[in-house]
N, C-alpha and C positions, 0 to 999 in steps of 0.2 A: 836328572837325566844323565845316562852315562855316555861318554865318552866311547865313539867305537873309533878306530886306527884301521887303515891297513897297515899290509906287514913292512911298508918301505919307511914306514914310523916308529919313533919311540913308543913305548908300549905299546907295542900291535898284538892283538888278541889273537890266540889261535882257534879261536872258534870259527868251525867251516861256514857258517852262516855269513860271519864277517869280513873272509878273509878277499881280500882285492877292494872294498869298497875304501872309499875315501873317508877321511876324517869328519864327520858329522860334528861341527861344532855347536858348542854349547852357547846359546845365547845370550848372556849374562857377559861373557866376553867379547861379543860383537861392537863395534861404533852404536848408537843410538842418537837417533836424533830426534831433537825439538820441532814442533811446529813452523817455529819462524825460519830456521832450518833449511827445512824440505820447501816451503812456501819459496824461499828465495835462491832454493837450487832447481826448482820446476816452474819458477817463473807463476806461480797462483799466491791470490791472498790469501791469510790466511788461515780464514772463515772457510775458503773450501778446502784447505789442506784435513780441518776437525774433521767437516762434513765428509770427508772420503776416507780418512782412520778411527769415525766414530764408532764401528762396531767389528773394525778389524779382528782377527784372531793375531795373537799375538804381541800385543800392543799394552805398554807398560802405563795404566794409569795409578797415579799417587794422590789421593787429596784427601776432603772430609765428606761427608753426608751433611748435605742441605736441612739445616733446622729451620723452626720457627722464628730463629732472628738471622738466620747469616744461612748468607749464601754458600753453594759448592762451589770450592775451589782444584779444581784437578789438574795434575800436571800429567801431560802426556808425555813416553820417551818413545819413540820408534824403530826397532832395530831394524840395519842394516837389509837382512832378509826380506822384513816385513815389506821395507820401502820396494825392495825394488821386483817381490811378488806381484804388492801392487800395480806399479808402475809399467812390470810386463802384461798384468791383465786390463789395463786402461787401453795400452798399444793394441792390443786382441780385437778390443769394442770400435775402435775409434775406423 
């Protein structure tokens, strides 16, 4: 993903399409957090924290594919964006 600047930034692009928009950060450099995390900064366990990042866009899972003898193990990360996407489309429903 590239990196776009405006121009009151280091490297700001002079392309008209870019120019006055804010820094669009690259996600990889964001905070991400854990499960237990988010569970215990929104006050839910942690069962519903899965259940509500289970098919997020965005959402960093790490593990293995479930075999014949062992289980999947996946580690969830969730950046910063993603949380608080969510979190404003929860406030929306509620």
């Amino acid at each position: 993903m590239r990196q776009e600047y405006s121009n009151d930034r280091i490297g700001a692009t002079s392309d008209s399409k870019t120019e006055g928009w804010q820094c669009i950060e690259d996600a990889s450099r964001e905070k991400h957090y854990s499960i237990h995390e988010i569970s215990k900064l929104w006050g839910l366990s942690e069962k519903t924290i899965r259940r509500i990042f289970q098919n997020e866009r965005g959402v960093v899972e790490l593990g293995t594919e479930e075999s014949r003898s062992k289980r999947a193990y996946i580690t969830r990360r969730i950046p910063e964006s993603v949380m608080r996407r969510v979190h404003r489309q929860l406030r929306k429903t509620a």
